[in-house]
C-alpha positions in Angstrom: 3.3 -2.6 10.0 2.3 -2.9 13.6 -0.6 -4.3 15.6 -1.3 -2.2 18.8 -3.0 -4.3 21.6 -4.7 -2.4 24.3 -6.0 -3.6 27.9 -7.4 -2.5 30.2 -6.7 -3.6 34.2 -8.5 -2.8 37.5 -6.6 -5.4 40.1 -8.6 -5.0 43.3 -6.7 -7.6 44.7 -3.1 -9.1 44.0 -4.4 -12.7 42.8 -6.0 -10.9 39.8 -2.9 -10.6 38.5 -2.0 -13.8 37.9 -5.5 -13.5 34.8 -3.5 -10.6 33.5 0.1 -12.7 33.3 -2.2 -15.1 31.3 -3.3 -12.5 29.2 0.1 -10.7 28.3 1.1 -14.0 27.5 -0.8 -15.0 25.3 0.1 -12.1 22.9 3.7 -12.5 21.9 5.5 -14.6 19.4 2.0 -14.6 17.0 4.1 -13.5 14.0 3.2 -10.0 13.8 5.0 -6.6 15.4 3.2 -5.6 18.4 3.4 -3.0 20.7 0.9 -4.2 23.6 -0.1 -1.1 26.1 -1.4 -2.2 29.2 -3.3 0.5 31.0 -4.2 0.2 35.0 -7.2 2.2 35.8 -5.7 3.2 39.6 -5.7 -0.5 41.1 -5.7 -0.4 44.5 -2.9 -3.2 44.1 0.5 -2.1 42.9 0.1 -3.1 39.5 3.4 -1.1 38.5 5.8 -3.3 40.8 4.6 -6.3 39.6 4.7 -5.0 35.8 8.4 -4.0 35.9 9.3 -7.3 38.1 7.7 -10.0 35.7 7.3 -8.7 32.3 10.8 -7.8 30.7 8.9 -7.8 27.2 10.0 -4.4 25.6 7.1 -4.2 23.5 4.2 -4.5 26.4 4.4 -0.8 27.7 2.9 0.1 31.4 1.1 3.0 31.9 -1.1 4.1 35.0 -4.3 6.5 35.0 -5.4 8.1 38.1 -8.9 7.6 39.0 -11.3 10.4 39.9 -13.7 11.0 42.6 -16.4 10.5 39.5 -15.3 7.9 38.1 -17.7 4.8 37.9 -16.6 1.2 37.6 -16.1 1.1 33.9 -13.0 0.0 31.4 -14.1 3.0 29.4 -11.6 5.8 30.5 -8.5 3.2 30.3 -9.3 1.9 26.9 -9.5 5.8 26.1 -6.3 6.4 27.4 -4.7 3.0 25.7 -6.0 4.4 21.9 -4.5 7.9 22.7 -1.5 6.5 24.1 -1.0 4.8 20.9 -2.5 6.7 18.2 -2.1 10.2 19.5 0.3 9.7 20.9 0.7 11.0 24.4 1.5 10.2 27.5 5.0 8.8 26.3 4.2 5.2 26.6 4.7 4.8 22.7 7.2 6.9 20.6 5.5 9.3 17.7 7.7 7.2 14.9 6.3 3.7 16.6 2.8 5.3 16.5 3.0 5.9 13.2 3.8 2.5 12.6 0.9 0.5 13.8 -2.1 0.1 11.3 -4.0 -2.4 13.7 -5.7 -2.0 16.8 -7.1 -5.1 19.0 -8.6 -5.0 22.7 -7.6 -7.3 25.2 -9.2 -7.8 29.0 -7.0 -8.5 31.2 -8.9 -11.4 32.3 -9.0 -12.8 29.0 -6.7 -14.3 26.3 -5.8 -14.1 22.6 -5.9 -17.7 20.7 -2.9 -19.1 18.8 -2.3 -17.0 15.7 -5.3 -14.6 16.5 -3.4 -11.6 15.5 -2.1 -13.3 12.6 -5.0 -15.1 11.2 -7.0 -11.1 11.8 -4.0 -9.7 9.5 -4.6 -11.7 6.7 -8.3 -11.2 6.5 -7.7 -7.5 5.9 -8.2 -6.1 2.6 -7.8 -2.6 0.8 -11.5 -2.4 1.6 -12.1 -4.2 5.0 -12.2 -1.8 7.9 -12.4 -4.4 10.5 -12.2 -8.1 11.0 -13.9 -10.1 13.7 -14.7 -13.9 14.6 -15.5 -16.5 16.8 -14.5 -16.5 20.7 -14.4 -19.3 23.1 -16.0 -18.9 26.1 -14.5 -20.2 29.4 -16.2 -20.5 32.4 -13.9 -20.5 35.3 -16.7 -21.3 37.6 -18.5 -24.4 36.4 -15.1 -25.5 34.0 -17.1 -25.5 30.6 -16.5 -24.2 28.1 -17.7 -23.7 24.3 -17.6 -22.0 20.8 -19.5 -18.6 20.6 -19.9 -16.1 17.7 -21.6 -15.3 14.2 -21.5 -12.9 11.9 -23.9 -9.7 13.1 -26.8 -9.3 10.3 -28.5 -5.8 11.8 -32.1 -6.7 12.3 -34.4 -3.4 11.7 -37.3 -4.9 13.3 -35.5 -5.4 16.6 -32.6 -3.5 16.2 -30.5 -6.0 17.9 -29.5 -9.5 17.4 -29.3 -12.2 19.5 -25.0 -12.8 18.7 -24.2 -9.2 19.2 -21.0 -8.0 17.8 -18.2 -8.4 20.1 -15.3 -6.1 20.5 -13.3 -8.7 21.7 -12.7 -10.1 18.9 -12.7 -7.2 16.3 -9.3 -6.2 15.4 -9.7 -2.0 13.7 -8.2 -0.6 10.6 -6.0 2.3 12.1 -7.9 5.2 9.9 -11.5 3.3 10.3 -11.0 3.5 14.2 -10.0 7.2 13.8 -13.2 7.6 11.9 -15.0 6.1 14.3 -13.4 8.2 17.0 -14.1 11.2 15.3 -17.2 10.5 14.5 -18.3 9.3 18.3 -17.1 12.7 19.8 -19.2 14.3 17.0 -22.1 12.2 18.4 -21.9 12.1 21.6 -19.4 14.2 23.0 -16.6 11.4 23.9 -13.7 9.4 23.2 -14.5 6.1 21.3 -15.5 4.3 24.9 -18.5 6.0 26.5 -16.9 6.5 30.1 -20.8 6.5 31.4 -21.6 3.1 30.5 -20.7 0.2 33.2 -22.4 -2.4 30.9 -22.5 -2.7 26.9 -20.0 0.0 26.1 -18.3 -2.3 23.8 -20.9 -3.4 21.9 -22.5 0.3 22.1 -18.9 0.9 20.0 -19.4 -1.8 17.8 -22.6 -0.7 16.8 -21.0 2.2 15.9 -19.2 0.7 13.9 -21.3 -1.0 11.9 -23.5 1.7 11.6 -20.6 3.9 10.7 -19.9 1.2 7.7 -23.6 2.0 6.3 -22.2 5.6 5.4 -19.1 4.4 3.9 -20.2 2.0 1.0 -16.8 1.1 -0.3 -15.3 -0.6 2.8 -17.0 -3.2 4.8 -16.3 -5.5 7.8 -14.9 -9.1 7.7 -15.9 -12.3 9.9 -13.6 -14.9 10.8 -14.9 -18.3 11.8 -12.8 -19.2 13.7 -12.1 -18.2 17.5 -9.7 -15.4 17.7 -10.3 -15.0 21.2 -10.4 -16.7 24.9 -13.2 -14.9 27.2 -13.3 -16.1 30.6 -15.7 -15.6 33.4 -14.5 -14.8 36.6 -16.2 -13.9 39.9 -13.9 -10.9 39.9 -15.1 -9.9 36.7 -16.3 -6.0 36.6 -19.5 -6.8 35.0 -20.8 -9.1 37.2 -20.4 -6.1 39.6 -22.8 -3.8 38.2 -26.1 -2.7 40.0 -29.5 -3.2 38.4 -30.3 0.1 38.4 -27.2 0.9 36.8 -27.9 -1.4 34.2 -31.2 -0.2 32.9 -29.8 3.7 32.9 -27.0 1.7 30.3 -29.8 0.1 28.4 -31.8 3.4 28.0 -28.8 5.3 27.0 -27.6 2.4 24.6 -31.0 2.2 22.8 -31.1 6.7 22.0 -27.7 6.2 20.5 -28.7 3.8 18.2 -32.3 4.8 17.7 -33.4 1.2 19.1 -36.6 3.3 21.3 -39.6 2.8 19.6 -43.5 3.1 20.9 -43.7 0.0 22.8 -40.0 1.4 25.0 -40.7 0.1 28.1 -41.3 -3.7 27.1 -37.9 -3.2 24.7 -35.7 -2.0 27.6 -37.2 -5.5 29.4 -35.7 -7.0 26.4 -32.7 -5.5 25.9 -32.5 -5.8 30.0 -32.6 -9.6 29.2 -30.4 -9.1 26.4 -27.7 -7.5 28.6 -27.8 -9.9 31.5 -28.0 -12.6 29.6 -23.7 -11.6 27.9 -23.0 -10.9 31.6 -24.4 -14.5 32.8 -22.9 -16.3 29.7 -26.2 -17.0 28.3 -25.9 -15.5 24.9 -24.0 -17.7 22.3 -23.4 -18.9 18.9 
């Protein structure tokens, strides 16, 4: 049995890297077989070189994606890439007999860490019926230097459709033939890979969503919270979503609320809202 850890990286600059050294890191030696596929969405910086030069770990993998013209500033396409990479698999960063192998899959920003025993403690919640397990995060900020314990267990709220902890895919760790559900099912949807390459903001709790509405079709299996923080987030100035426009944002929030059929009569005071909603994770001002 085998966890597969996926992140993401966009190094604009070579100081970055040192937040992605923490966050390879902090993955190893947590009791559990890993195979940890780090994916650079086309840095500018030569992310490759320093890979190969500081991380002799045989189990973190390297891969690069080439960025198109198109492309907006998202973590979408690379996540993509890291799940076919491991699942498919493709691109020959992971062998078809280690694909088979992992049962797991986590998400990692490279700007973030995992907490002692995260992987292990998200193991050992799973169940013959749990398709995922999530839990509590600590939330650094780099700026100020506090930092606090975020996170509860997401009740869906018809009247709303939201709730104010949203579920986090930071935390959530996938059962491998739930996430390939959930794949399936998104492309069926909407035409795309599990990420939604046109979001910028909210395409991992767009996914999460999707997951938990994905669970209300599947009455035998269900979702498990941890409460206990599984993960480290940490806000940075170099963070990707606090580089998002404005008016990007509210074409995310429209988008976000037709998926999940949160557009009701009253739609342009419940973008406002879940504008609010939106800023509010990227400033740090949601928490539990």
């Amino acid at each position: 049995m085998t966890v597969g850890i996926i992140t993401p990286v966009y190094a604009a600059k070579k100081s970055y890297l040192r937040y992605l050294e923490d966050a390879i890191e902090s993955v190893p030696n947590q009791g559990a077989d890993i195979i940890h596929i780090v994916v650079d969405d086309g840095s500018p910086t030569d992310v490759a070189s320093w890979f190969h030069q500081t991380i002799s770990d045989p189990r973190i993998r390297y891969l690069r994606r080439e960025r198109a013209p198109s492309d907006i500033r998202t973590a979408s396409n690379a996540r993509n890439l890291g799940l076919q990479a491991l699942l498919d698999p493709i691109y020959g960063a992971v062998s078809p007999q280690e694909s088979a192998e992992i049962k797991y899959v986590a998400f990692l920003d490279a700007d973030d860490r995992l907490t002692p025993m995260s992987i292990d403690l998200r193991v050992s919640a799973f169940t013959p019926q749990t398709a995922f397990v999530y839990g509590m995060f600590i939330y650094v900020n780099s700026i100020t230097g506090s930092q606090d314990i975020r996170g509860r267990a997401f009740r869906n709220e018809p009247a709303t459709g939201l709730n104010p902890d949203p579920p986090l895919l930071w935390t959530a760790m996938f059962r491998r033939d739930f996430l390939v559900s959930l794949r399936e099912s998104r492309n069926r949807l909407y035409g795309h890979d599990l990420f939604d390459p046109s979001m910028t903001v909210g395409e991992d709790i767009d996914v999460m969503l999707s997951a938990f509405e994905l669970l209300e079709e599947k009455p035998d299996i269900t979702s498990t919270f941890i409460r206990f923080p599984v993960y480290s987030h940490r806000k940075i100035r170099e963070s990707t979503t606090n580089l998002v426009s404005r008016r990007k944002d509210r074409t995310d929030y429209a988008r976000f609320c037709e998926k999940h059929d949160l557009v009701n009569d009253d739609k342009l005071s419940f973008l406002d809202r879940l504008s609010d909603f939106f800023r509010a994770i990227r400033l740090g001002a949601i928490r539990g």
